[in-house]
C-alpha positions in Angstrom: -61.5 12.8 211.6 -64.4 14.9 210.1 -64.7 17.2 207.5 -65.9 20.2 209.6 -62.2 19.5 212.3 -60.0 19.6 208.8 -61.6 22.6 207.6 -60.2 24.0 210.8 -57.0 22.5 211.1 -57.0 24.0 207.0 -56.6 27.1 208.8 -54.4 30.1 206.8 -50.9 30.6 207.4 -49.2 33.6 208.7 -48.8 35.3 205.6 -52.1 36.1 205.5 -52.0 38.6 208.7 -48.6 39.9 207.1 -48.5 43.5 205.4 -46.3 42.5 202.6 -46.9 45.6 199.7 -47.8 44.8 196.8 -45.3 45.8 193.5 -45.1 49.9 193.9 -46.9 50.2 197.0 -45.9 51.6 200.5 -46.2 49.3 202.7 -49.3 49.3 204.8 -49.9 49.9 208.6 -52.4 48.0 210.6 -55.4 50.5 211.1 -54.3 50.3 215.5 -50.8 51.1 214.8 -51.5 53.7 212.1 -54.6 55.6 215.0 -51.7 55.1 217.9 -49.0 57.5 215.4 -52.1 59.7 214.7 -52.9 60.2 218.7 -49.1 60.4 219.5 -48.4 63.4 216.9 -51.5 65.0 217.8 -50.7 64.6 221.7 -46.8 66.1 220.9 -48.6 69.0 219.1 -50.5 69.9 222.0 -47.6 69.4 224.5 -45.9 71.7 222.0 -48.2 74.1 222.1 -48.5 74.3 225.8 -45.3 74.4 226.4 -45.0 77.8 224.2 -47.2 79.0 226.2 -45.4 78.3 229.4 -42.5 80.3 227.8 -44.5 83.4 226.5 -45.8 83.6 230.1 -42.1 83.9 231.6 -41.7 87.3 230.5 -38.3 86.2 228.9 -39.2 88.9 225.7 -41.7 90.9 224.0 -42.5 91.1 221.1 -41.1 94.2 219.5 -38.1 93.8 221.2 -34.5 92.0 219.5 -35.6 88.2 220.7 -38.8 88.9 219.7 -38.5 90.1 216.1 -36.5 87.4 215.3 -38.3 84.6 216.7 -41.4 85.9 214.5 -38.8 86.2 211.4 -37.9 82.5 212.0 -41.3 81.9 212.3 -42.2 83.6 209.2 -39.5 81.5 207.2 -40.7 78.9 207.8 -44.1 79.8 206.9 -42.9 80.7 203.4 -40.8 77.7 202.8 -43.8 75.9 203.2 -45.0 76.7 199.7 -42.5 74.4 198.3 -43.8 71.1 198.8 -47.1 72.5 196.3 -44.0 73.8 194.2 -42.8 70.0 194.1 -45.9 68.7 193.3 -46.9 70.1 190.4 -43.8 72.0 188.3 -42.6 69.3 186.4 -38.4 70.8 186.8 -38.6 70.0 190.2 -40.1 65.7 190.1 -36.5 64.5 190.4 -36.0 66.5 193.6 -36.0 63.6 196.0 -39.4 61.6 197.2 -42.6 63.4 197.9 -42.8 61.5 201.3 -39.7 63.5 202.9 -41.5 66.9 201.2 -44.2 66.2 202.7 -42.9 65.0 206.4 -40.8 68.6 205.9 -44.0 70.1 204.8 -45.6 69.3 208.6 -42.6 70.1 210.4 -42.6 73.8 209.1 -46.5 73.9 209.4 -46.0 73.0 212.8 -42.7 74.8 213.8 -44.0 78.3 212.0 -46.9 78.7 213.8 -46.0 77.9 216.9 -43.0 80.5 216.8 -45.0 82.8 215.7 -47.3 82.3 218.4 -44.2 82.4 220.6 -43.3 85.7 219.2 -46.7 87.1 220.1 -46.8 85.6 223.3 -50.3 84.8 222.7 -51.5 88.3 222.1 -52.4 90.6 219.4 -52.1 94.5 218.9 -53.8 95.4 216.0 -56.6 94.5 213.8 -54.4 92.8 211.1 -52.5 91.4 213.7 -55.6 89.4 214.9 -56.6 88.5 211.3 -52.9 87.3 210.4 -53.2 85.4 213.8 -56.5 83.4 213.8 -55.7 83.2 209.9 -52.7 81.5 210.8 -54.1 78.8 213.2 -57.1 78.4 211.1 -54.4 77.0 208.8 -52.8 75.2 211.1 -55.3 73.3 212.4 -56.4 72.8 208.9 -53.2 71.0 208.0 -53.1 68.6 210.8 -57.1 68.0 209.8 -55.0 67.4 206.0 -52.6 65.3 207.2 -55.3 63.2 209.0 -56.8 62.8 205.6 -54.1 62.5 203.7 -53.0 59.5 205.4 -56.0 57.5 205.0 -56.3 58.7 201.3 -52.4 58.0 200.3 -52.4 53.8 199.8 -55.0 53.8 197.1 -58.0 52.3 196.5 -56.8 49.5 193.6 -54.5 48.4 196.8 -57.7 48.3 199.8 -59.2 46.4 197.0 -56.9 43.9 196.4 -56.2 43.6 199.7 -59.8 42.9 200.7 -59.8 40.0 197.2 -56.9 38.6 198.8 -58.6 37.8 202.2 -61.5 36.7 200.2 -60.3 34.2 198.8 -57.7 33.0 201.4 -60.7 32.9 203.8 -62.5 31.3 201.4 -65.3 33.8 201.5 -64.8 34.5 197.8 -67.5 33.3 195.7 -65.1 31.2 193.3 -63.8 29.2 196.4 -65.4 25.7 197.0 -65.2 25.4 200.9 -64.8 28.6 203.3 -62.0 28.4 206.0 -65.0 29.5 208.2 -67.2 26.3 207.0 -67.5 25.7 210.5 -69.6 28.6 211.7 -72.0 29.2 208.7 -73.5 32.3 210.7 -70.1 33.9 210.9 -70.0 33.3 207.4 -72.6 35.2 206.9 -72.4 38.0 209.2 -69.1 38.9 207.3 -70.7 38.4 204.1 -73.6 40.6 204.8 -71.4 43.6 206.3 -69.4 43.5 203.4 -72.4 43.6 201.1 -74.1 46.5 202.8 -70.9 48.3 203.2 -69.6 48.0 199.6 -73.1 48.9 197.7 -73.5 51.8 199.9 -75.5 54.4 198.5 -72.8 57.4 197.7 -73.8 60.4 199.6 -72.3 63.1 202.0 -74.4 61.3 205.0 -72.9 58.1 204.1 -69.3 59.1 204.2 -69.8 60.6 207.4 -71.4 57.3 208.4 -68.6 55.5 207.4 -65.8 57.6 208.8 -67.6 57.9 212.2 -70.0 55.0 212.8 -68.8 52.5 210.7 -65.6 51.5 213.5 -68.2 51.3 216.3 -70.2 49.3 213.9 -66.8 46.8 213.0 -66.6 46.3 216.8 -70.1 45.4 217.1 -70.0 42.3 214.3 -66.6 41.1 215.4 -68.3 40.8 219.0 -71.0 39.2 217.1 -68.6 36.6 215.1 -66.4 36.1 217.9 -69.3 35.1 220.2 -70.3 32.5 217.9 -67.1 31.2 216.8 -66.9 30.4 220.5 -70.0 28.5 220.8 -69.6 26.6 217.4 -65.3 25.7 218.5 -66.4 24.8 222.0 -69.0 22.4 220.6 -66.0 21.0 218.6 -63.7 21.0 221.0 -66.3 18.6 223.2 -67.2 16.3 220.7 -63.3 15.7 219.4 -61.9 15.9 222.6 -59.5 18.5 222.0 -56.9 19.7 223.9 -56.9 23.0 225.8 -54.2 24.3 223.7 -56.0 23.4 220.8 -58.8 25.1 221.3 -56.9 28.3 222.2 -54.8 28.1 219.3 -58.3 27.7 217.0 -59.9 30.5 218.3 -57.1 32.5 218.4 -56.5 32.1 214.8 -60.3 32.2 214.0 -60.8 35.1 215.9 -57.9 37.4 214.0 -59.5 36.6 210.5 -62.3 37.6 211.2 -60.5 41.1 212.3 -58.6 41.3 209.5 -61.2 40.4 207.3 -63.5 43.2 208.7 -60.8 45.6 208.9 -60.0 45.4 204.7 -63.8 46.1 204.5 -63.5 49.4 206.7 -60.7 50.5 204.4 -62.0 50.0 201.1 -65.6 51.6 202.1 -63.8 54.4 204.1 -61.4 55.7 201.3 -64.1 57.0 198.9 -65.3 58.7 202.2 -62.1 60.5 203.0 -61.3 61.3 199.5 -64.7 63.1 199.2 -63.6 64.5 202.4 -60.0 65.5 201.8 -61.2 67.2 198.5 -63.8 69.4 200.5 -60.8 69.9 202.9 -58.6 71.5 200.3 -61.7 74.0 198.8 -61.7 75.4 202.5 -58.0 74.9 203.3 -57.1 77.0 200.4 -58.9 80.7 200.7 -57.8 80.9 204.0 -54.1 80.7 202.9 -54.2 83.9 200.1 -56.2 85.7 203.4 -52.6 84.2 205.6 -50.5 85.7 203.2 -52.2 88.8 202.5 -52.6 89.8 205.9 -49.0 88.7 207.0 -47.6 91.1 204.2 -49.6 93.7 205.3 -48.6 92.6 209.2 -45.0 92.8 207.9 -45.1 96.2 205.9 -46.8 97.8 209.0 -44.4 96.7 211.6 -41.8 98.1 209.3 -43.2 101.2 208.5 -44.5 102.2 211.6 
């Protein structure tokens, strides 16, 4: 058999398309599965949402009446219990009080719940002048927490661990530089296609236009070289295929394989480039994020005080 057929049956194992954490590490999601959770919470928030407002328009309650008041008093609970997940990051009495994952999955809940009771207890509408601030204050915040939790998610596993991970299918590819033969031996060009997106993507000049390069155009861009590789790791494994008289199966089974590193190759590139990106992102989020909570709180106190006294 030739050299360039073993280098392909010298194909990696399974482990390598496993998402087996590393020592102290979450475990990691594959970049599909983690967009499908995004697009499902976003698409229940929305559905949640328009279903309050199906309610409001029933004319079940007003908002000064009994049901009213204490829907927006539920509401407003909830709003102020959500200052204790920054209380449980950063006062050192309260570390041991269970993991900052279930804070922070509480933390969406009540920045989801609140508002939208409180938008229930308007019914969608707005009496007053500090009303209306309270209001768009409110879903300015809102909005800006699920923008956060967007973020946050893509920021959370680390850049030593998008590193590592991106090392490790180096060198199991073979693409790293210490490695004497490349897994991909058989399709030089795909070789280095991958090698020259990772290049260009890594050394990156840092600015604001690149991170939105890379958190925008950089997925269309992925799909655009894995098209690229996969059309010529069909060429070069059907020109195998023919001269070694391979079985169908075979073949399929080659490509197949082939076909997935290359994915998973390109998608630990996407990560490593796209978390500086986000970071620089998530840190401008919280500069704008934050004034517009003092103006929430200020204006619901004031909101609350005048319901009360008039």
């Amino acid at each position: 058999m030739s050299v360039r057929s073993e280098t392909l049956f010298d194909f990696p194992d399974t482990t390598l398309f496993s998402d087996t954490p590393m020592a102290g590490q979450e475990p990691a999601r594959a970049p599909g599965k983690r967009l499908s959770t995004d697009v499902m919470v976003y698409l229940a928030i929305a559905a949640l949402v328009a279903a309050t407002w199906k309610i409001s328009q029933m004319g079940l309650f007003k908002a000064g009446d009994d049901t009213g008041y204490w829907i927006g008093v539920t509401g407003g609970v909830m709003m102020v219990l959500l200052f204790s997940y920054p209380l449980r990051k950063h006062f050192a009495f309260t570390r041991n009080w269970g993991r900052m994952k279930w804070w922070f999955l509480v933390h969406m809940v009540l920045g989801v719940g609140g508002p939208t009771l409180i938008l229930l207890h308007s019914t969608f509408r707005v009496g007053s002048l500090n009303a209306a601030v309270a209001m768009y204050s409110m879903i300015i915040v809102a909005l800006s927490g699920v923008v956060g939790r967007f973020l946050y998610a893509r920021v959370n596993r680390g850049l030593h661990f998008e590193r590592v991970t991106l090392q490790d299918l180096q060198v199991r590819a073979g693409l790293d530089e210490e490695q004497a033969r490349s897994r991909l031996a058989f399709a030089p060009k795909v070789e280095e296609r991958l090698s020259a997106f990772e290049q260009h993507e890594i050394h990156a000049k840092a600015s604001w236009l690149t991170y939105v390069r890379q958190v925008f155009w950089l997925p269309i861009y992925q799909w655009l070289v894995y098209r690229e590789c996969e059309a010529e790791l069909r060429r070069e494994l059907l020109s195998l295929a023919k001269h070694e008289h391979w079985h169908k199966s075979d073949y399929v089974a080659r490509k197949k394989n082939s076909n997935e590193l290359v994915n998973q190759y390109l998608n630990a590139v996407v990560r490593v480039v796209q978390f500086k990106a986000y970071e620089r992102l998530f840190s401008l989020w919280h500069v704008a994020h934050i004034p517009f909570v003092y103006l929430l709180i200020i204006s619901a106190v004031v909101h609350v005080v005048a319901v009360h006294a008039y």
